[in-house]
KEVOKOL-635989 format. One line per 8 residues: their letters; for each residue z negated, x negated, y of N, C-alpha, C. Coordinates in steps of 0.2 Angstrom, whole numbers, plus 2048, in hexadecimal, padded with zeros to 3 digits. Example, Ala and Ser with C-alpha at 12.3 -4.5 7.8 and 13.67 -1.06 7.14 Angstrom:
2
AS	7D9/7BE/7E4/7D9/7C2/7EA/7D9/7BE/7F0 ~ 7DD/7C0/7F5/7DC/7BC/7FB/7D9/7C0/800
***
This chain:
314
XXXXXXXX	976/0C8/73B/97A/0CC/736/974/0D0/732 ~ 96E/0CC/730/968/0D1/72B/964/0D8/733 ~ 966/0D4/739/964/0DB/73F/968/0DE/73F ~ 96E/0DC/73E/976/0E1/73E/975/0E6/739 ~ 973/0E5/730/971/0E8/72B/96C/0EE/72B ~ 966/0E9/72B/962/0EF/72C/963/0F6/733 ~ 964/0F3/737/964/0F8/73D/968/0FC/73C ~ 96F/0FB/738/973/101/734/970/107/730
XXXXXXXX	96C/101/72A/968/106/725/964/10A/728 ~ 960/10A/72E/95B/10C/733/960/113/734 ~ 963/114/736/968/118/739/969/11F/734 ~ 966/11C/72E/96B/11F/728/967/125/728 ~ 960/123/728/95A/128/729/95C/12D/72B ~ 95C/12F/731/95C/135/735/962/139/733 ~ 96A/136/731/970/139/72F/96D/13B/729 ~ 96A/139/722/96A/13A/71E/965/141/71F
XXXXXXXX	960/140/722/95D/148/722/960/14C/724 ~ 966/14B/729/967/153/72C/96F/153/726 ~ 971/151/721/974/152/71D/96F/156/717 ~ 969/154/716/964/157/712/964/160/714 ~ 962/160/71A/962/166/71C/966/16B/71D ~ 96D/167/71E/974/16C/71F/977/16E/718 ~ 974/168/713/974/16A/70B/971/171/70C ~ 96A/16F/70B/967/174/70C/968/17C/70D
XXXXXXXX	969/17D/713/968/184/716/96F/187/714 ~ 974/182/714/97C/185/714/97E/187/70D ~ 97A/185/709/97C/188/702/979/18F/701 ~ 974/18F/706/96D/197/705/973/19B/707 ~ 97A/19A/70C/97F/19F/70F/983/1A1/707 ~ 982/19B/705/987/1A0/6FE/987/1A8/6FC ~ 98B/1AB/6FC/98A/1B3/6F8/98A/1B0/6F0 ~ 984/1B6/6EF/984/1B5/6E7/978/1B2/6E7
XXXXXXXX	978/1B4/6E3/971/1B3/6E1/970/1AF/6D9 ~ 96B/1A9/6DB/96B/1A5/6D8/969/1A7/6D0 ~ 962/1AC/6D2/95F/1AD/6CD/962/1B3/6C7 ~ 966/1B6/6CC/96C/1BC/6C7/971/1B7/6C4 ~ 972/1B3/6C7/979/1AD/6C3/974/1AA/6BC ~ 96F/1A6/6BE/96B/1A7/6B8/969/1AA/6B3 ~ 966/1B0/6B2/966/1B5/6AD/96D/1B7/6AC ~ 972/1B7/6AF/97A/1B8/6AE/97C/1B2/6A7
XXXXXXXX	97B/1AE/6A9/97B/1A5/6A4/977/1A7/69E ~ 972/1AB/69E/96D/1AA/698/96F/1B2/693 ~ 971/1B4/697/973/1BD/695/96D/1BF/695 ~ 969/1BF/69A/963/1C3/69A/964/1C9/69F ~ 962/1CE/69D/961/1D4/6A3/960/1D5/6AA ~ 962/1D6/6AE/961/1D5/6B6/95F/1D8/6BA ~ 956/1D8/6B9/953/1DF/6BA/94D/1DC/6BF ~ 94D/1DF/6C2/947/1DE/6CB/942/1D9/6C7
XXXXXXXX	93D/1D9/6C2/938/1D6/6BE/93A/1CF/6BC ~ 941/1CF/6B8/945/1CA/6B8/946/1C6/6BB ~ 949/1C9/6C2/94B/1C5/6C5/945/1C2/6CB ~ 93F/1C6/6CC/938/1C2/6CF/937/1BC/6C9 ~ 937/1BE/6C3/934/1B7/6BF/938/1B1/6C2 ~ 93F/1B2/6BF/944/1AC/6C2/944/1A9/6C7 ~ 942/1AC/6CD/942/1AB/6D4/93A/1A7/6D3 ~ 936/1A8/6CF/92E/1A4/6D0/931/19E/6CE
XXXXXXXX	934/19F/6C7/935/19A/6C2/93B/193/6C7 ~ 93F/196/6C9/944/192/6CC/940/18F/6D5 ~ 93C/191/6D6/939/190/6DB/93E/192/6E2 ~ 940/199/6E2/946/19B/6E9/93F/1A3/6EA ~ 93A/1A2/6E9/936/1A9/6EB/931/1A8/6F1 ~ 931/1A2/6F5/92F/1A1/6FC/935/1A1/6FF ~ 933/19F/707/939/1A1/70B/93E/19A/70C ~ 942/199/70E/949/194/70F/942/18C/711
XXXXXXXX	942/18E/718/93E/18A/719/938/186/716 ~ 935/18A/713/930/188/70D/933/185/706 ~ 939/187/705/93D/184/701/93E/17E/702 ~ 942/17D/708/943/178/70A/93E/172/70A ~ 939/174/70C/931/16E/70E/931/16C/706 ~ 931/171/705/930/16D/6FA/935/169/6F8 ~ 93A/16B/6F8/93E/168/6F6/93F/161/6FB ~ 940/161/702/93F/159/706/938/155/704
XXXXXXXX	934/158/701/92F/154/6FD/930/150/6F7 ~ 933/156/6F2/935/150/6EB/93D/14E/6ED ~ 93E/14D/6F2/944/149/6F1/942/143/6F5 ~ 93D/141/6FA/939/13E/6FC/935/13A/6F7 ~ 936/13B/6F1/931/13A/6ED/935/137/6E5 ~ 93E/138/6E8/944/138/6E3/943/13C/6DE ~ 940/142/6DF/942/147/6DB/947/14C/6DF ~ 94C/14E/6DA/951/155/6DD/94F/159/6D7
XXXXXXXX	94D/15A/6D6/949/15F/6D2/94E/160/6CB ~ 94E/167/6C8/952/168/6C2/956/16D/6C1 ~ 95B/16B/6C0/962/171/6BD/961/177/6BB ~ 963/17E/6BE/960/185/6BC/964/184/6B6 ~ 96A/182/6B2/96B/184/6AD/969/181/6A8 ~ 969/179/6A9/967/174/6A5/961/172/6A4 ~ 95B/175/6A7/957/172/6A9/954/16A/6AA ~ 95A/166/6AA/958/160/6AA/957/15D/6B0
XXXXXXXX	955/158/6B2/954/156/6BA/95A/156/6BC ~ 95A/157/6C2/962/157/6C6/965/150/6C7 ~ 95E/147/6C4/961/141/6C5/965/141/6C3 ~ 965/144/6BA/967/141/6B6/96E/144/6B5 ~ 96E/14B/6B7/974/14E/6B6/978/14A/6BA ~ 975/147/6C1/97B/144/6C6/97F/13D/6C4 ~ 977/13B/6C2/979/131/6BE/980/134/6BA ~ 97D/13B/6B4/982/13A/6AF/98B/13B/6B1
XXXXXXXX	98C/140/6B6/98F/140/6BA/994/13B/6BD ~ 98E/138/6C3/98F/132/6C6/995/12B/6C1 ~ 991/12B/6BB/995/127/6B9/99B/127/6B7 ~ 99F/12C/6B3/9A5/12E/6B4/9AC/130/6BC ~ 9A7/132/6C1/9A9/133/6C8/9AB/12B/6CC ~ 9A6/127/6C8/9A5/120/6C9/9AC/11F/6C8 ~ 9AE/11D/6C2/9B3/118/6BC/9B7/11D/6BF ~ 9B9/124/6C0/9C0/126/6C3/9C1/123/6CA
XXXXXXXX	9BB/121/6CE/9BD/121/6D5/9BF/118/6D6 ~ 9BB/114/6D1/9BC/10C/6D1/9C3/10C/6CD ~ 9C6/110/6C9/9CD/110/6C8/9D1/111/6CD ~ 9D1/116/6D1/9D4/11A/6D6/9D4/113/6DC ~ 9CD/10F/6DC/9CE/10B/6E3/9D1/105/6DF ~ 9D1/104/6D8/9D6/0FE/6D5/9DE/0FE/6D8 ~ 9DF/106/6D8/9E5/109/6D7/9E8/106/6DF ~ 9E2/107/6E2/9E4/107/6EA/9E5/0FF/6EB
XXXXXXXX	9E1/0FD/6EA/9DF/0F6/6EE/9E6/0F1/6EA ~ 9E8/0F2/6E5/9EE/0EF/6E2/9F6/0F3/6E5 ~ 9F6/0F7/6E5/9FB/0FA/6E8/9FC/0FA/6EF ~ 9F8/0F9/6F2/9F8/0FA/6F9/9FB/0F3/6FC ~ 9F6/0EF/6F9/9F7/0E7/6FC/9FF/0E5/6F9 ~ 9FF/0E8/6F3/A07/0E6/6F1/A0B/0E9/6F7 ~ A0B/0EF/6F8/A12/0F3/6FB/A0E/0F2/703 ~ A08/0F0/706/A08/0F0/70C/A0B/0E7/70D
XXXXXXXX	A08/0E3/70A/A0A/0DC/70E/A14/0DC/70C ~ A16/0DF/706/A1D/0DF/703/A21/0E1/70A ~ A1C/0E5/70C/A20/0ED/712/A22/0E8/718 ~ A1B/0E5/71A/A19/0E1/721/A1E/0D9/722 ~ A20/0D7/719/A26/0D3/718/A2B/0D0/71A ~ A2C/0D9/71A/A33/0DB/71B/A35/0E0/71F ~ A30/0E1/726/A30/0E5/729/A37/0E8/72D ~ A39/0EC/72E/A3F/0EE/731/A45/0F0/72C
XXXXXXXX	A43/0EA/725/A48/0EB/71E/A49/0F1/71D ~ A4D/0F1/719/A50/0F8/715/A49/0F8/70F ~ A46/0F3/70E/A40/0F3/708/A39/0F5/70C ~ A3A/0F6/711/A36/0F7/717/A35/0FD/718 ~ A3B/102/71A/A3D/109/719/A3A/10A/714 ~ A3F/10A/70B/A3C/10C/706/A35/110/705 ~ A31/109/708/A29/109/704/A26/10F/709 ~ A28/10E/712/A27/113/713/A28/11D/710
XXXXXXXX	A2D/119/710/A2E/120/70E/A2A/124/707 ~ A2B/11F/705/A27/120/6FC/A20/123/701 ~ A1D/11D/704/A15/121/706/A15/127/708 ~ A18/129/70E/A18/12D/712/A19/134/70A ~ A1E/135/706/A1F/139/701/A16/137/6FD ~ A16/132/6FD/A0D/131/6F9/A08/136/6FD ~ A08/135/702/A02/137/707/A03/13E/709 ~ A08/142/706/A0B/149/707/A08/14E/701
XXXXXXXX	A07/149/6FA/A07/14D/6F4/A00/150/6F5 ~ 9FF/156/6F3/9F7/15A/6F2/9F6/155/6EC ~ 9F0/153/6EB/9ED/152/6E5/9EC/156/6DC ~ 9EC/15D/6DF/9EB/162/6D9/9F7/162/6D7 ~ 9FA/160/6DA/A02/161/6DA/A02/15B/6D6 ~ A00/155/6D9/A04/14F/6D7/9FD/151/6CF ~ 9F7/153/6CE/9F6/151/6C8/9F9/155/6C2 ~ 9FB/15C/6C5/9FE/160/6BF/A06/15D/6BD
XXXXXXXX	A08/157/6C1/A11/157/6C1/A0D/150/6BD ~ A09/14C/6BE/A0A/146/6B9/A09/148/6B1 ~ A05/14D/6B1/A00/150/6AC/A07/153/6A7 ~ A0D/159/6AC/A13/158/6A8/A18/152/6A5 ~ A17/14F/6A8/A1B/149/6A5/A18/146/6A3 ~ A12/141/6A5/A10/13D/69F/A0C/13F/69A ~ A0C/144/69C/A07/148/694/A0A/14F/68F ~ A0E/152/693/A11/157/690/A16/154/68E
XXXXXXXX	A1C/152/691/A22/150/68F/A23/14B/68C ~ A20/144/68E/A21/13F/68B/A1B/13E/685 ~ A15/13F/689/A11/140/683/A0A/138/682 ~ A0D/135/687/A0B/12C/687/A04/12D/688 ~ A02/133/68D/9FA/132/690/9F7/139/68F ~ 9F1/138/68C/9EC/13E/68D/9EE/145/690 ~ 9EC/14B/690/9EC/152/696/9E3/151/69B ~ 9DF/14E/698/9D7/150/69A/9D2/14E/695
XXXXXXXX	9CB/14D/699/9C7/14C/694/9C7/142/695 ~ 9C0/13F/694/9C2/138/695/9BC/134/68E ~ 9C3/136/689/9C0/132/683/9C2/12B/684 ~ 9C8/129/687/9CA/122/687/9CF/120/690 ~ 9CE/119/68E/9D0/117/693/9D7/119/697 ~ 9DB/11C/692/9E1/121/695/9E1/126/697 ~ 9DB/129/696/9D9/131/69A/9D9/130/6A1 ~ 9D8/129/6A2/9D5/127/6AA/9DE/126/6AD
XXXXXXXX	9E1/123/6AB/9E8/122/6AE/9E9/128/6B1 ~ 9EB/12C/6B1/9EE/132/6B5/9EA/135/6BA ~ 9E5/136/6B8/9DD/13A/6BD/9DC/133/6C4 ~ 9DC/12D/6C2/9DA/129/6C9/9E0/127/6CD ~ 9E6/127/6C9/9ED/125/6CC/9F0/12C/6D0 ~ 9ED/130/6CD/9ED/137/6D3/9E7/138/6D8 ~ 9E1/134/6D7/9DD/136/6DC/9DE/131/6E1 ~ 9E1/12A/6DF/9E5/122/6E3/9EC/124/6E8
XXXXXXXX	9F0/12A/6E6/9F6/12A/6E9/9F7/128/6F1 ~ 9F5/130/6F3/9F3/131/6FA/9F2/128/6FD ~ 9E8/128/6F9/9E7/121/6FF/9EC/11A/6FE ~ 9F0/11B/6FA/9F6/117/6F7/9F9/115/6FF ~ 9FC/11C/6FE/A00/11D/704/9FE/11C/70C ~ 9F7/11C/70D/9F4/11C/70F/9F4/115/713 ~ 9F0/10F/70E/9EE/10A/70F/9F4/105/710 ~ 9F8/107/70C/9FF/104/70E/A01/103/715
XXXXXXXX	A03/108/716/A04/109/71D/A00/106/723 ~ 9FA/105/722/9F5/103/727/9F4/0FB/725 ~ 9F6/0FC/721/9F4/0F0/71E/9FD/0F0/720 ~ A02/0F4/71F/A07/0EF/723/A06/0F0/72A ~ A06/0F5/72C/A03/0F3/735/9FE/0F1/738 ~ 9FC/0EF/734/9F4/0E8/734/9F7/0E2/736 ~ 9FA/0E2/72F/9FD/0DB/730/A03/0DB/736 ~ A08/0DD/735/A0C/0DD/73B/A07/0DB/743
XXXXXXXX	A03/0E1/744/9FF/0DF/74B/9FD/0D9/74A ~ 9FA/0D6/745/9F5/0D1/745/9FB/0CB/745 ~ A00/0C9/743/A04/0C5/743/A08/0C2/74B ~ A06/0C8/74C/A07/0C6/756/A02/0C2/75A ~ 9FC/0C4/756/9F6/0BF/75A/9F8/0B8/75C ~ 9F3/0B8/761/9F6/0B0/764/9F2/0AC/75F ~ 9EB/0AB/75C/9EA/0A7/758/9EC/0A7/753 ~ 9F3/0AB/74D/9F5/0A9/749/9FA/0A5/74A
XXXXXXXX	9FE/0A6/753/A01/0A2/754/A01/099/755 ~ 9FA/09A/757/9F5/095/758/9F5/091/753 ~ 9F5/094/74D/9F3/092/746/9F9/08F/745 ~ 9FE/093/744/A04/08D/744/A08/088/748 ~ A04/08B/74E/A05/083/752/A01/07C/74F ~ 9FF/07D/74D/9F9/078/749/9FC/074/744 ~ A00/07A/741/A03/076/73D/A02/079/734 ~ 9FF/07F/735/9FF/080/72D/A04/085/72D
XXXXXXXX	A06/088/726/A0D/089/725/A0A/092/725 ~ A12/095/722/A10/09D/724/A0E/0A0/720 ~ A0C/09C/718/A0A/09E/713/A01/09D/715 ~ 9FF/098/718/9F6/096/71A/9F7/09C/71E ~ 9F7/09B/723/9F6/09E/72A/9F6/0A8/726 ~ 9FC/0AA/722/9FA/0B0/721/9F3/0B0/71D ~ 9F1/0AD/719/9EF/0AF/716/9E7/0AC/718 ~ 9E7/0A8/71B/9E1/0A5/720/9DF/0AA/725
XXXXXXXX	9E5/0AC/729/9E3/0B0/730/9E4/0B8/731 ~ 9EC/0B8/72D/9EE/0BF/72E/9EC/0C4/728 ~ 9EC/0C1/724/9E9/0C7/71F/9E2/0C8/71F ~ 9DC/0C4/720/9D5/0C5/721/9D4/0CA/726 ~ 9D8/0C7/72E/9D8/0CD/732/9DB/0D3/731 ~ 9E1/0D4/730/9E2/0D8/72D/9E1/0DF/729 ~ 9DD/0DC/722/9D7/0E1/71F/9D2/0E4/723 ~ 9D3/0E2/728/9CB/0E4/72B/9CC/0ED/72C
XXXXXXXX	9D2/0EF/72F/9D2/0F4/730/9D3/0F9/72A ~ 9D6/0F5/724/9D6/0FA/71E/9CE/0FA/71B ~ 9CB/0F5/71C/9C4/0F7/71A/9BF/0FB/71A ~ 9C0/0FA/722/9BC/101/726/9BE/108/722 ~ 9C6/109/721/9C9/111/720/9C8/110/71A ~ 9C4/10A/717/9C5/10B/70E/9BD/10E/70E ~ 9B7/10B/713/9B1/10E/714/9B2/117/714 ~ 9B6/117/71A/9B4/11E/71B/9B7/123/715
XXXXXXXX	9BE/121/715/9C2/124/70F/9BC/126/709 ~ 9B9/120/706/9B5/121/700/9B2/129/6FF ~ 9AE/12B/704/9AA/132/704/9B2/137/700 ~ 9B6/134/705/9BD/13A/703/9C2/139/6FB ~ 9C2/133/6F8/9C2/131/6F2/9BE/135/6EC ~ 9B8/135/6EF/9B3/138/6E9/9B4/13F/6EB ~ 9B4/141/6F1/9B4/149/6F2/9BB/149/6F0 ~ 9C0/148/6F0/9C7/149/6ED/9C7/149/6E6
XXXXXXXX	9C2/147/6E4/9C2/145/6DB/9C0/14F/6D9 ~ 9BE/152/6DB/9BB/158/6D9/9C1/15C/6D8 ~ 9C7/15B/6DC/9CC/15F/6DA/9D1/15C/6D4 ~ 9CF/154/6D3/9D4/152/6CC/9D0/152/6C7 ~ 9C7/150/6C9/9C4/152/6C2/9C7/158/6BF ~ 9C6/15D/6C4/9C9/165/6BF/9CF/167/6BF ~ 9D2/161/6C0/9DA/162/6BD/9DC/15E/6B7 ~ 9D8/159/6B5/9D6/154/6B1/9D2/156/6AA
XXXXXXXX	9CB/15C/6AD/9C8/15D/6AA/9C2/154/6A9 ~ 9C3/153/6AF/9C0/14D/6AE/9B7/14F/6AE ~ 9B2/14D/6A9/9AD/14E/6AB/9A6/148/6B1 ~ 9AA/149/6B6/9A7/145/6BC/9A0/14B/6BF ~ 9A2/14A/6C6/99B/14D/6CC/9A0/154/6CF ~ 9A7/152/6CD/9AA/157/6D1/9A9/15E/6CF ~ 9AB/15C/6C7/9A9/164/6C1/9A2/166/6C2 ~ 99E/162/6C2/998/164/6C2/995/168/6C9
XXXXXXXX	998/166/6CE/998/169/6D4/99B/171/6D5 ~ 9A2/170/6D1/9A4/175/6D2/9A2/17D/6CD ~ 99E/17B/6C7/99A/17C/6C2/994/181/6C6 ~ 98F/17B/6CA/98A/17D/6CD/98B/182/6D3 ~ 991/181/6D7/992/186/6DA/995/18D/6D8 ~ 995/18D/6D2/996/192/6CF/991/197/6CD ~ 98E/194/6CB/987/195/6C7/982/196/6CC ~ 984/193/6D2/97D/194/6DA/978/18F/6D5
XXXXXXXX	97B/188/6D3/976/186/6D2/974/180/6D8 ~ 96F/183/6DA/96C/180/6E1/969/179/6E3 ~ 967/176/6DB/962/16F/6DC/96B/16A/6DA ~ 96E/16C/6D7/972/168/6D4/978/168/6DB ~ 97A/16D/6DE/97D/16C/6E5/97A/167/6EB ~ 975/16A/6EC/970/166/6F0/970/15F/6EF ~ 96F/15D/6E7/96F/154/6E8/978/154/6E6 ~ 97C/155/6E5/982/153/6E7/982/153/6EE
XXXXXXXX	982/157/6F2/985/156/6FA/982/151/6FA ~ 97A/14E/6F8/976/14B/6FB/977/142/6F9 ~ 97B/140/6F4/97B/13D/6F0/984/139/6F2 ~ 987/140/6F5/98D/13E/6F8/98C/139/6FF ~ 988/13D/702/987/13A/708/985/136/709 ~ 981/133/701/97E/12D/702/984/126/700 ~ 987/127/6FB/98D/126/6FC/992/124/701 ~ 990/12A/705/995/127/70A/995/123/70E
XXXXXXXX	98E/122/710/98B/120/715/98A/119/714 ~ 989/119/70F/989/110/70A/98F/10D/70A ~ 994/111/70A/99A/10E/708/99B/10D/70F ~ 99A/111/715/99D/10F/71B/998/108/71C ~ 992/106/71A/98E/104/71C/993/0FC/71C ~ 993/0FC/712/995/0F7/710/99E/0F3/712 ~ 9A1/0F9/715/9A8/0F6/719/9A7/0F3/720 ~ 9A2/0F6/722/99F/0F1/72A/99D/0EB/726
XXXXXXXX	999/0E9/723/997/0E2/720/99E/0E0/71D ~ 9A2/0E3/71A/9A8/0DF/718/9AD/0DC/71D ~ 9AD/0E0/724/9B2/0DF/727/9AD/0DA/72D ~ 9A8/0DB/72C/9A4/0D4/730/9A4/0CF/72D ~ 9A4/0CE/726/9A6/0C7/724/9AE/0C4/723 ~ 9B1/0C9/723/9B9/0C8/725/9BB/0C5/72B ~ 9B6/0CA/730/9B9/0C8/736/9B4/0C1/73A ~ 9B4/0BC/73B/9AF/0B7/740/9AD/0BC/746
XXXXXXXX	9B1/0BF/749/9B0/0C1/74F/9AC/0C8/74E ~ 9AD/0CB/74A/9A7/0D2/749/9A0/0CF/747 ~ 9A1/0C9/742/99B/0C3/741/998/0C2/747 ~ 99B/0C0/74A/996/0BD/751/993/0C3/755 ~ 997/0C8/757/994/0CF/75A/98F/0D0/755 ~ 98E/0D2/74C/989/0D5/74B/984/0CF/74B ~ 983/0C8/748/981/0C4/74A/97C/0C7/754 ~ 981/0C8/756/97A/0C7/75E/97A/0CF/761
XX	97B/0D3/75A/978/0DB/75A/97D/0E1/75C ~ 982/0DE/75E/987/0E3/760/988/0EA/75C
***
């Protein structure tokens, strides 16, 4: 298992560079020039002299590649340098960031992991039932809605018409009800669907059958054999999913006005701000990669049998 681990982490390395670099060179495609968006932010003049100072000062007055060598340097070194407009480090902009990106996305997967398990094991129940139908079909309408639709229709009713919750902004904890229950819908829909035909498959296996040939009832046996196995594949989709959770948060932060990584992203690409783009991509991918990492180890301890393969290296 600890060879299983590391040999993953090992692996991170080399993906993790060539996302560095495709950060990199792929934002240089942007139209639009950094150091004129700059002077444009400050209301300064935008004159040949100006803009060589900014270009020293902002360090973009060597070529791509020599850009690149400094900057893979102090990020080697956990520096991303500093915000053209804030000047502040670009940690700290992402920490400060990060942590409300965080609290919307741990609502979002509350939203999921509760609703899912309700309406998939309810679904997988009652499979064939008319309650069975229902929920699909509710999903299938879930997993349909855009994101930026379902947030401006909750935003009209529970906040313009009725008036119960917030429009934006997250001074309290009801700001978050709307923003993460719309960035949960989708994988709502989603997950449901894939944990009732989890369990469905899994309840055919010959060792659940096994299991009650033994003699324990249908309440152990699900919950000893068929639900552990079961999750294993909503895991995995909950690993990979996450990278798209957070990246999906960018379009209901700014419908929310929520101050997450999304705004600030989209902030920064506006601005051509270059260090603050570069450690999100980079910061994303790290993210992701963790998160897939950490659904393999969950679904190895769920499953004995992924246990024994990572156990002898598989």
């Amino acid at each position: 298992m600890i060879r299983y681990f590391v040999r993953q982490v090992i692996g991170l390395v080399p993906l993790l560079f060539l996302v560095s670099a495709a950060a990199f060179f792929l934002i240089r495609r942007l139209p639009g020039d950094p150091a004129t968006a700059y002077l444009n932010s400050i209301n300064a003049p935008v004159t040949e002299e100006s803009l060589a100072e900014v270009r020293g000062q902002l360090g973009l007055d060597g070529s791509v590649p020599e850009q690149y060598g400094k900057w893979l340097g102090q990020v080697l070194k956990g520096d991303l340098g500093y915000s053209y407009q804030t000047k502040r480090p670009v940690t700290e902009e992402l920490a400060s960031g990060l942590r409300y990106t965080a609290i919307l996305a741990g609502a979002a997967l509350l939203w999921i992991l509760v609703f899912s398990m309700l309406f998939g094991v309810f679904a997988a129940a009652r499979a064939g039932r008319l309650v069975d139908s229902a929920i699909r079909y509710l999903t299938f309408l879930g997993s349909a809605m855009p994101k930026f639709w379902l947030g401006y229709l909750l935003v009209q009713f529970f906040s313009l018409k009725w008036g119960v919750l917030p429009v934006q902004g997250a001074a309290n904890i009801k700001c978050l009800v709307l923003p993460s229950f719309t960035l949960a819908c989708s994988y709502i829909a989603t997950y449901t669907k894939l944990l009732r035909n989890s369990i469905l498959e899994v309840r055919n296996q010959p060792y659940v059958r096994y299991a009650r040939s033994r003699g324990f009832s249908a309440r152990q046996t699900a919950w000893r054999h068929v639900l552990p196995n079961a999750l294993t594949p909503v895991c995995t989709a909950l690993g990979l999913h996450l990278g798209g959770i957070l990246s999906g948060a960018v379009i209901v932060e700014n419908v929310f006005s929520w101050p997450g990584l999304g705004r600030m992203c989209i902030s920064a690409v506006t601005a051509r701000n270059y260090p603050i783009i570069q450690g999100y991509i980079l910061l994303m991918a790290l993210i992701f990669v963790l998160a897939n990492l950490i659904s393999d180890v969950i679904c190895v301890l769920l499953n004995p049998r992924l246990r024994f393969g990572a156990d002898e290296g598989i």
